[in-house]
VOVO-84471 format. One record per residue: x, y, z of N, C-alpha, C in turn; residue in three letters; residue number from 1. Coordinates in steps of 0.1 Angstrom, whole numbers. Last residue first. Example, Ala and Ser with C-alpha at 12.3 -4.5 7.8 and 13.67 -1.06 7.14 Angstrom:
     nc1     nc2     nc3    cac1    cac2    cac3     cc1     cc2     cc3   code   pos
     128     -22      71     137     -11      71     129       0      79    Ser     2
     132     -57      78     123     -45      78     132     -33      78    Ala     1
***
This chain:
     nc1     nc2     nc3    cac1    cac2    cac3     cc1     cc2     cc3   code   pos
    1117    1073     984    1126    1072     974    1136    1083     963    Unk   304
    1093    1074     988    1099    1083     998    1113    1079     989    Unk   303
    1075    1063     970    1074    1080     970    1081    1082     980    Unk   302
    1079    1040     978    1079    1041     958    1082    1057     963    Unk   301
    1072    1034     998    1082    1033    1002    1085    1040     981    Unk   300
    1042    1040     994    1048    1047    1004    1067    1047    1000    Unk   299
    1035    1016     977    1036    1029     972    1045    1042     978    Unk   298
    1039     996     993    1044     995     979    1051    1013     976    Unk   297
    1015     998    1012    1035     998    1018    1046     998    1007    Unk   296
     996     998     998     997    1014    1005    1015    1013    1011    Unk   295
     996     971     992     998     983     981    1004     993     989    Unk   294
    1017     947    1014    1007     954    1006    1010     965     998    Unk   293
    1048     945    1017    1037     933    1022    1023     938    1017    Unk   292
    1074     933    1000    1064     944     999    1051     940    1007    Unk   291
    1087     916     989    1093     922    1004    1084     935    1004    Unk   290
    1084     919     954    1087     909     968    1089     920     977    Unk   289
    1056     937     942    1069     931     944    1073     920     952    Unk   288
    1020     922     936    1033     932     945    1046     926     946    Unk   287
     998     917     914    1012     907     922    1020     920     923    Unk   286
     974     919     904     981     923     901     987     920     913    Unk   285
     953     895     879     958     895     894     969     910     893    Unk   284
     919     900     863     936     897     866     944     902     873    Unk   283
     888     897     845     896     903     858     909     895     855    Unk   282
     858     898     834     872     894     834     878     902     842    Unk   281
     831     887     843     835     894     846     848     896     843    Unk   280
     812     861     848     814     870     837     822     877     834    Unk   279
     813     849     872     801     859     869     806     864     857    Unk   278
     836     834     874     822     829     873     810     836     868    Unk   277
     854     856     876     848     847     860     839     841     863    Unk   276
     844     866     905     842     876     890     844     868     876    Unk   275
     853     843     918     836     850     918     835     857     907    Unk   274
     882     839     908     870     831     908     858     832     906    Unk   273
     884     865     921     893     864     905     883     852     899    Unk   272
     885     862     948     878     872     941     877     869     924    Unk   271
     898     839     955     882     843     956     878     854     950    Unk   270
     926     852     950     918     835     942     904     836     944    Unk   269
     929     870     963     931     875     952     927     861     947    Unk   268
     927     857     990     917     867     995     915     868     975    Unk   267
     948     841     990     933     837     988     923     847     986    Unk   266
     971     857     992     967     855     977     953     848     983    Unk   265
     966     869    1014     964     879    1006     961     868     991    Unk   264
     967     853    1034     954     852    1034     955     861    1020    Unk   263
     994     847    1032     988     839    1024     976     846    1024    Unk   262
    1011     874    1017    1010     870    1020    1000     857    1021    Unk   261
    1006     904    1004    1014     898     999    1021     883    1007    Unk   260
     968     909     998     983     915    1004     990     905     999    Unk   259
     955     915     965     960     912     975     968     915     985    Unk   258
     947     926     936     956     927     945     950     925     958    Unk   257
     929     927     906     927     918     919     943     921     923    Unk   256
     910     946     879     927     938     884     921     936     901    Unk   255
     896     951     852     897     948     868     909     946     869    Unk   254
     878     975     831     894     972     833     893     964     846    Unk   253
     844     969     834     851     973     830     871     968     831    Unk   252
     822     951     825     829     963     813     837     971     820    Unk   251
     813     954     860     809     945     845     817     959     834    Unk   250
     815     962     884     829     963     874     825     957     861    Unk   249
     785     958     896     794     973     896     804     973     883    Unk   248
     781     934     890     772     938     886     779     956     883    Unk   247
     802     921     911     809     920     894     796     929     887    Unk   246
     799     932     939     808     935     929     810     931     913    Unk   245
     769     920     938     773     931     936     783     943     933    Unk   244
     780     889     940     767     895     929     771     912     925    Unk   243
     796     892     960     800     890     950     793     893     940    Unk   242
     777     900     983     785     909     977     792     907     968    Unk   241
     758     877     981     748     889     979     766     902     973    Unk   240
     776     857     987     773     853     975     768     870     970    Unk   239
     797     847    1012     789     862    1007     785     860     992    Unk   238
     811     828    1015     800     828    1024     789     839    1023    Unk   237
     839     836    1007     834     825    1001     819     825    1004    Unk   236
     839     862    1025     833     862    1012     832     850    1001    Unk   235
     853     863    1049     842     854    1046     832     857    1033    Unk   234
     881     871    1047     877     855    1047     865     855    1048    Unk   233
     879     901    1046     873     891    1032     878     878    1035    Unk   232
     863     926    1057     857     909    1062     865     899    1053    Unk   231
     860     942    1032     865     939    1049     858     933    1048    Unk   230
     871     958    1004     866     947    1011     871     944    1020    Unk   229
     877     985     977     879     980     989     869     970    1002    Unk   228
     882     993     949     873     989     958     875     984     971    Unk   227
     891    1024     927     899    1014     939     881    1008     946    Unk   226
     913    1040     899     899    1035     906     900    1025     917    Unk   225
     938    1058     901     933    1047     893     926    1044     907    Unk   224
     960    1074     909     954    1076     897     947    1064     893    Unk   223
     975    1067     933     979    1063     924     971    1068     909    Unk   222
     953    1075     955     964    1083     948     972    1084     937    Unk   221
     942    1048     950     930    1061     941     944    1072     945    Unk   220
     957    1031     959     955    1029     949     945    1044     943    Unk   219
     960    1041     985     964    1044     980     966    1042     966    Unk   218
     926    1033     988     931    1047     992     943    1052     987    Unk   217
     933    1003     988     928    1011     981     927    1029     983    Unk   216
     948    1001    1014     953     999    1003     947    1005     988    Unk   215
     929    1007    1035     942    1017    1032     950    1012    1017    Unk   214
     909     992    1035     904    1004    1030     920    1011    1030    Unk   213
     904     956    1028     903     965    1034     901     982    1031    Unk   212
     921     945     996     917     943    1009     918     954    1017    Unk   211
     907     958     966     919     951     974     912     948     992    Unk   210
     912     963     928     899     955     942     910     948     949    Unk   209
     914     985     906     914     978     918     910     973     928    Unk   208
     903     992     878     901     993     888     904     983     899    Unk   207
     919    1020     853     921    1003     859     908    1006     869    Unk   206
     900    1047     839     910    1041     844     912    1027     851    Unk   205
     879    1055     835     880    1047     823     892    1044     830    Unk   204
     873    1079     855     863    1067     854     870    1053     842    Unk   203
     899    1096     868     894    1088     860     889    1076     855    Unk   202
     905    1101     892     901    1112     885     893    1104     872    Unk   201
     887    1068     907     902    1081     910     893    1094     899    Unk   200
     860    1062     936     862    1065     921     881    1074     924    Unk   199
     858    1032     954     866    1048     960     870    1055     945    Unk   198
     834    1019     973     836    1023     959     846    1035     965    Unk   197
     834     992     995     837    1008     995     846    1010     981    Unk   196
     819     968    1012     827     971    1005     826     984    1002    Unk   195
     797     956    1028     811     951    1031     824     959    1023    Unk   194
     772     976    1042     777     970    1031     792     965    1034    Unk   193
     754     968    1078     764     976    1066     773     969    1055    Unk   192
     729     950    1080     741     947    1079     746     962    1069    Unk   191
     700     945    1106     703     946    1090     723     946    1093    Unk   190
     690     933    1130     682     929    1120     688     932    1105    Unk   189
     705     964    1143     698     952    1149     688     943    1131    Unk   188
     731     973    1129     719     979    1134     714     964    1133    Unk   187
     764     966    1133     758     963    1125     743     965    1134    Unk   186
     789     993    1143     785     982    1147     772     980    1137    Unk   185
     814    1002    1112     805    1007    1125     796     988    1129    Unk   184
     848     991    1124     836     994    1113     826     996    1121    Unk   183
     888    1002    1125     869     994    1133     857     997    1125    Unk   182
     918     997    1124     905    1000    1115     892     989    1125    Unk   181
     934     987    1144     935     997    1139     924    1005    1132    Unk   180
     927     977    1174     924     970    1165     928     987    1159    Unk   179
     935     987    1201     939     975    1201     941     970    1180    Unk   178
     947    1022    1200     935    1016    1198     940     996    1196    Unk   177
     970    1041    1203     963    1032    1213     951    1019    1214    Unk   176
     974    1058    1181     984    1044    1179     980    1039    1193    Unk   175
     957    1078    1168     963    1079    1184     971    1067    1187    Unk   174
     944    1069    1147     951    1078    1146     962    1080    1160    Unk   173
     922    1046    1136     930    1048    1149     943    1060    1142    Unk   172
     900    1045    1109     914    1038    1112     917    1048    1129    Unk   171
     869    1036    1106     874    1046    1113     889    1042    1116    Unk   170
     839    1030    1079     854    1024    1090     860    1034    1096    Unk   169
     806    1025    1066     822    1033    1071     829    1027    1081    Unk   168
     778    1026    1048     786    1020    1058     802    1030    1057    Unk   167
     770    1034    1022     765    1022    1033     773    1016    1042    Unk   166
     769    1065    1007     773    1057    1018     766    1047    1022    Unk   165
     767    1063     968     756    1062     981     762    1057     992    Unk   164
     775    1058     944     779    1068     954     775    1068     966    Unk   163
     764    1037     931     759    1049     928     767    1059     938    Unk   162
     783    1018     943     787    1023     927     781    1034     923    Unk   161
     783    1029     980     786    1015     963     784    1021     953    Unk   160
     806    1042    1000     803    1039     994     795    1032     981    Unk   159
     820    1044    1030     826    1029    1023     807    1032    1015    Unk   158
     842    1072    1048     826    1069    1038     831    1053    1032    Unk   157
     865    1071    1072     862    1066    1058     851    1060    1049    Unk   156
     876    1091    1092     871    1082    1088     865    1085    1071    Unk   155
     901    1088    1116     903    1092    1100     890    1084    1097    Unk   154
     902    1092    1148     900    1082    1137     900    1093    1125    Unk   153
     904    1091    1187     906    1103    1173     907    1090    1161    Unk   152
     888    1068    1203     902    1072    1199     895    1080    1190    Unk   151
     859    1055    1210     871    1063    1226     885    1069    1217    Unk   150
     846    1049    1194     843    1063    1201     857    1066    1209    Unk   149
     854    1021    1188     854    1032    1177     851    1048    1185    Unk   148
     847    1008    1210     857    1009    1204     861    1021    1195    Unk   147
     814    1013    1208     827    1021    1219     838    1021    1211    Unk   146
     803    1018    1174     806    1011    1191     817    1013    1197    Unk   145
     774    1034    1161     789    1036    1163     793    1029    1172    Unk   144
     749    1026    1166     754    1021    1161     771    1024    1152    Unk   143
     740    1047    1177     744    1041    1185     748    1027    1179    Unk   142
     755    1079    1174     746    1074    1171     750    1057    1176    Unk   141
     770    1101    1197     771    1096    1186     762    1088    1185    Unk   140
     789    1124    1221     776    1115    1216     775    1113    1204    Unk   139
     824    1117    1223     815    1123    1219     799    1116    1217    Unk   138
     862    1109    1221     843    1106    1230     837    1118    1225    Unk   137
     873    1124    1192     873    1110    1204     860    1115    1207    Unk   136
     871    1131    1162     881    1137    1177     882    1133    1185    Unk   135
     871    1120    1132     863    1117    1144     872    1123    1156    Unk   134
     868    1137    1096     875    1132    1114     871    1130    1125    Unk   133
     864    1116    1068     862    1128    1076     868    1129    1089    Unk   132
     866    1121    1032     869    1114    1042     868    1125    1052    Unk   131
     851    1125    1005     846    1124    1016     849    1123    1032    Unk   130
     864    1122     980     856    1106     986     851    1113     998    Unk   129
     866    1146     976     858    1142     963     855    1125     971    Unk   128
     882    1158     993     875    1164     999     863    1151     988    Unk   127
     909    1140     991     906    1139    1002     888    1144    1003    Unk   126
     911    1152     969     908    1139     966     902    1136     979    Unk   125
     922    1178     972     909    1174     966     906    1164     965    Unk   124
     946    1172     989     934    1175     993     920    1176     989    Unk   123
     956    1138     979     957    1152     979     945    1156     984    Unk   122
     971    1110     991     960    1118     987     962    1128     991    Unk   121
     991    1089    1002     993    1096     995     985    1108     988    Unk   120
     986    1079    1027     978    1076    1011     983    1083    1000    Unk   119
    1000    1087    1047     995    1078    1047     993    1073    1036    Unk   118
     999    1117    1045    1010    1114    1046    1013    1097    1044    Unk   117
     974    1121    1039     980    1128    1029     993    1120    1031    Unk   116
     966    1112    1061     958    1105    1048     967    1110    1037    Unk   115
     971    1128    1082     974    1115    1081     969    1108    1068    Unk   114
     965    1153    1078     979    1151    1075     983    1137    1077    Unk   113
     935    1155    1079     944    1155    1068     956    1149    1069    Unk   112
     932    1141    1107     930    1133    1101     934    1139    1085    Unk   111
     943    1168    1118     951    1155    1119     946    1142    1106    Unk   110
     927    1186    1106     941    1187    1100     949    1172    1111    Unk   109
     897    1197    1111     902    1180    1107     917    1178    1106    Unk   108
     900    1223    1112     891    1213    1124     887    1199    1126    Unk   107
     914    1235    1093     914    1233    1102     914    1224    1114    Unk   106
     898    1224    1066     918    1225    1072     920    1225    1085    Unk   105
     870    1200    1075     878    1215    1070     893    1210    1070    Unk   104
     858    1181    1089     863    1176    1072     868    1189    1066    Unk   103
     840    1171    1115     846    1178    1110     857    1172    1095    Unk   102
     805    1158    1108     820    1154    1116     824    1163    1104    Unk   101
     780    1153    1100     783    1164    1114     797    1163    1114    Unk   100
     782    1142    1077     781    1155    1071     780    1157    1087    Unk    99
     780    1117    1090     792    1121    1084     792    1132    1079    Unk    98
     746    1116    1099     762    1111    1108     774    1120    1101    Unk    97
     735    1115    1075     736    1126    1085     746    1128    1093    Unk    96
     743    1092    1064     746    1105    1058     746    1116    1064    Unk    95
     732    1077    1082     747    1077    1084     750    1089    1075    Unk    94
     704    1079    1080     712    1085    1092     726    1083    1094    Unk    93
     699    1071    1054     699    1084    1057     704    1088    1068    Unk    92
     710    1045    1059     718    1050    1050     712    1066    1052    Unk    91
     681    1039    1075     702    1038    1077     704    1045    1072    Unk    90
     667    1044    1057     665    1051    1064     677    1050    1075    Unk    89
     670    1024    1036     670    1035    1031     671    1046    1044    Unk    88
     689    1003    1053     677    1003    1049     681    1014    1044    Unk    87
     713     974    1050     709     986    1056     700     990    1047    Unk    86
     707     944    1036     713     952    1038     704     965    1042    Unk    85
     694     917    1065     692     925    1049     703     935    1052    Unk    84
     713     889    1076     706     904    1076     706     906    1065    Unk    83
     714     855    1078     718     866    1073     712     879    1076    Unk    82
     702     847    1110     699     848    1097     707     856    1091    Unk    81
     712     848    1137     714     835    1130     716     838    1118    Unk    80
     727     877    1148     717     869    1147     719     858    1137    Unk    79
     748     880    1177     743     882    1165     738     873    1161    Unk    78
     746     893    1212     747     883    1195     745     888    1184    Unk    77
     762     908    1241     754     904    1228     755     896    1219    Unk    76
     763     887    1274     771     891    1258     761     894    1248    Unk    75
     755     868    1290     750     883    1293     756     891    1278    Unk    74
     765     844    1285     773     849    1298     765     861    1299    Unk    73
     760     827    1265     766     838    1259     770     848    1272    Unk    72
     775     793    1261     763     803    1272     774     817    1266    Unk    71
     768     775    1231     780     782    1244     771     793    1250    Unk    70
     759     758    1213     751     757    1226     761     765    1240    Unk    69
     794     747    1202     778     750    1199     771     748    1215    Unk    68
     815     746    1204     811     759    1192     798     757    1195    Unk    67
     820     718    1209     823     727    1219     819     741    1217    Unk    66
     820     702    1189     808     700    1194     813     714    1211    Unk    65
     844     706    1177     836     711    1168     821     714    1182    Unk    64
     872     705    1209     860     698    1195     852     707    1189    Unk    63
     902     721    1213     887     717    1214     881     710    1206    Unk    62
     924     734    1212     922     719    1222     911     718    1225    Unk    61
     929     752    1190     925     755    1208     923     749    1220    Unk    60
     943     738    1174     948     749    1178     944     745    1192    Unk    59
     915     728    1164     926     716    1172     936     721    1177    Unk    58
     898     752    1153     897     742    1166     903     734    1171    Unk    57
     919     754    1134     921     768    1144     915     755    1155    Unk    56
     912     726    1116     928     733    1123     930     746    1135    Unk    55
     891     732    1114     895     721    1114     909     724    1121    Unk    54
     888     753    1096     880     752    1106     890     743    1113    Unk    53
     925     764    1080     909     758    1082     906     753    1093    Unk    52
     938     796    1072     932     785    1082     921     777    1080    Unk    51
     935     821    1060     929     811    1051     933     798    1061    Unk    50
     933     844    1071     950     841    1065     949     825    1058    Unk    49
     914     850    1086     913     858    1070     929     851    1067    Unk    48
     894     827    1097     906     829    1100     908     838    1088    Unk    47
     867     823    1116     868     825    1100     886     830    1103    Unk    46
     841     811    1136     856     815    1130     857     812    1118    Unk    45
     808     815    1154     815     811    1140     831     816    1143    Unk    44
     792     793    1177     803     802    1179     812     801    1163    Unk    43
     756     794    1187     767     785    1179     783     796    1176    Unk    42
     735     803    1200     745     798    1209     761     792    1200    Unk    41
     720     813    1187     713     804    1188     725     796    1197    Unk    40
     731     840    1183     717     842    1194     712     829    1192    Unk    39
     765     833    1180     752     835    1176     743     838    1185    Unk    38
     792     854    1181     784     842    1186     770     847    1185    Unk    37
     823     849    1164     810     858    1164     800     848    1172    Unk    36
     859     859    1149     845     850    1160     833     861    1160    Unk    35
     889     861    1135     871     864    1132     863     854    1139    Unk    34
     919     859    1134     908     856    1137     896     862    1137    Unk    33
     941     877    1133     937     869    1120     923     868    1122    Unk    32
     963     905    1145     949     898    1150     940     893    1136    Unk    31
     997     896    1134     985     904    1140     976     902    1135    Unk    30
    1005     877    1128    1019     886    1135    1009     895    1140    Unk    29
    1010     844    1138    1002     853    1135    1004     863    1143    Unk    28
    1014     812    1125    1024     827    1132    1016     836    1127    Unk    27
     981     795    1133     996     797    1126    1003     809    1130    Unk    26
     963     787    1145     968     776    1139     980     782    1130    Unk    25
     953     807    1162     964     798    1169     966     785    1162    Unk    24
     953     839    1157     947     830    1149     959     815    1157    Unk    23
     950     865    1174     954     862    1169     952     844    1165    Unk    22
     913     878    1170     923     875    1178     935     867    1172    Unk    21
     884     898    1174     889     896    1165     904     888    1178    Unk    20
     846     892    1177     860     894    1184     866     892    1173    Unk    19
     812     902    1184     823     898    1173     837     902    1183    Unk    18
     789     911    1199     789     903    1197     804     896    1182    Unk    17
     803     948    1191     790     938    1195     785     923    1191    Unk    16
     833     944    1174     813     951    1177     806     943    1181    Unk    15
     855     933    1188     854     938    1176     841     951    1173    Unk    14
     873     931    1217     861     934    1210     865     940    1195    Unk    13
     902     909    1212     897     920    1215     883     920    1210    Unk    12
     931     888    1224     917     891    1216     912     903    1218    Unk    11
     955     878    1225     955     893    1223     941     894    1215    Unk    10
     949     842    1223     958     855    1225     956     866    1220    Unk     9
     926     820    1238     935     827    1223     946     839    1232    Unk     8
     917     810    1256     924     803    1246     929     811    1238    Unk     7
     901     828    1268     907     831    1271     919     820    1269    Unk     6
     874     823    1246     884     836    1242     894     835    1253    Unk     5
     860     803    1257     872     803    1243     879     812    1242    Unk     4
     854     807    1281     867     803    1281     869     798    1266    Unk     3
     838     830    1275     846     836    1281     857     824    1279    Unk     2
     813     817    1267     821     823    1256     835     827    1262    Unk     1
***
């Protein structure tokens, strides 16, 4: 595995068995790439700026037949089969997880003043999703991964329709961390949910479905309902979270934002796609020009 990754540039651990790196079939201003190597030796990419296979591999001056049968060197994997989603008894120990970490004035006020100043979110909004503060090293459960342990983080419950946490992200607050947002590592055999219900004051309000977790965040300051999706070049490949996004927004208001870029409009063609296929009406909502996502829309809207 060691000499594809030392083909790329500015790779990094992702979680266990996953890298992220800049993407070497195009100007890539920060880390595109998505690797993962299997426990059957086969090495996946997914480019989120919409690359095809075909093109990152001729990037790296390799063949297709070089992805497969790669000695994993001692490295973890990940496993062939899809995973189920996290179990009842996950989801209990991440609840436990997130009710230990600090979420006062006090003994959170970095990770307030960065969400407030970041998201624009107020402190009741801050307290109604949950969001909490991680301080750095500390014992933690072990499906938290280093990366995520060694920096102070804002973190962020990710949610589904009933409320229910299945998973969470931790943005880097300490501007050291290689990767900014890290998700927890995936428990052996199952998978944390890809997506994060973030309700605003009002249930009958729009709802937005964007990439990742800061853009939605500032969409729920904005007064209006927000979903938020990591990973999303591989949700052509996720049929289980398209099912369960359009099953959540059925009836209601959607709109689809993107970043303002290319992976952004593919990221806003897959989704807009999976939801009429399923029924679902939806419609795009297009950021200014020179705006590169929501949370950079709004920020520069309110310092104005």
């Amino acid at each position: 595995m060691s000499a594809i990754l030392d083909r790329l540039e500015e790779w990094r651990d992702y979680q266990p068995g996953e890298w992220v790196a800049r993407c070497p079939a195009h100007d890539d201003g920060k880390p595109s790439l998505w690797l993962n190597l299997k426990s059957n030796g086969m090495v996946g990419l997914a480019c989120r700026a919409g690359c095809a296979f075909e093109d990152i591999v001729a990037a790296l001056d390799l063949l297709p037949r070089h992805l497969f049968n790669v000695d994993a060197e001692g490295l973890v994997t990940v496993a062939e089969a899809r995973p189920e989603p996290v179990s009842p008894f996950l989801t209990a120990a991440l609840r436990v997880w997130l009710d230990s970490l600090p979420a006062g004035e006090l003994d959170a006020a970095p990770a307030i003043a960065y969400a407030q100043k970041r998201f624009g979110l107020t402190r009741a909004e801050l307290d109604r999703l949950g969001l909490r503060w991680w301080p750095g090293p500390q014992p933690c459960p072990e499906w938290v991964p280093g990366s995520f342990v060694r920096y102070p983080r804002l973190v962020v419950p990710m949610a589904d329709f009933a409320g229910v946490a299945r998973g969470a992200q931790g943005r880097d607050l300490s501007g050291r961390c290689p990767v900014r947002w890290i998700s927890l590592a995936n428990p052996d055999g199952f998978e944390w949910q890809r997506f994060g219900v973030f309700p605003g004051p009002d249930p009958d309000a729009p709802w937005v479905i964007a990439e990742g977790l800061s853009d939605p965040l500032a969409v729920v300051a904005d007064g209006f309902n927000a979903v938020g999706v990591r990973g999303a070049a591989l949700l052509n490949n996720d049929p289980a979270t398209l099912d369960a996004l359009a099953r959540g927004l059925a009836g209601r208001d959607v709109r689809v934002c993107g970043d303002n870029d290319r992976s952004g409009r593919e990221f806003a063609r897959t989704i807009l796609a999976a939801l009429h296929e399923r029924e679902v009406p939806a419609r795009r909502l297009t950021l200014p020009p020179g705006f590169k996502d929501y949370a950079v829309w709004r920020e520069r809207r309110e310092t104005r």
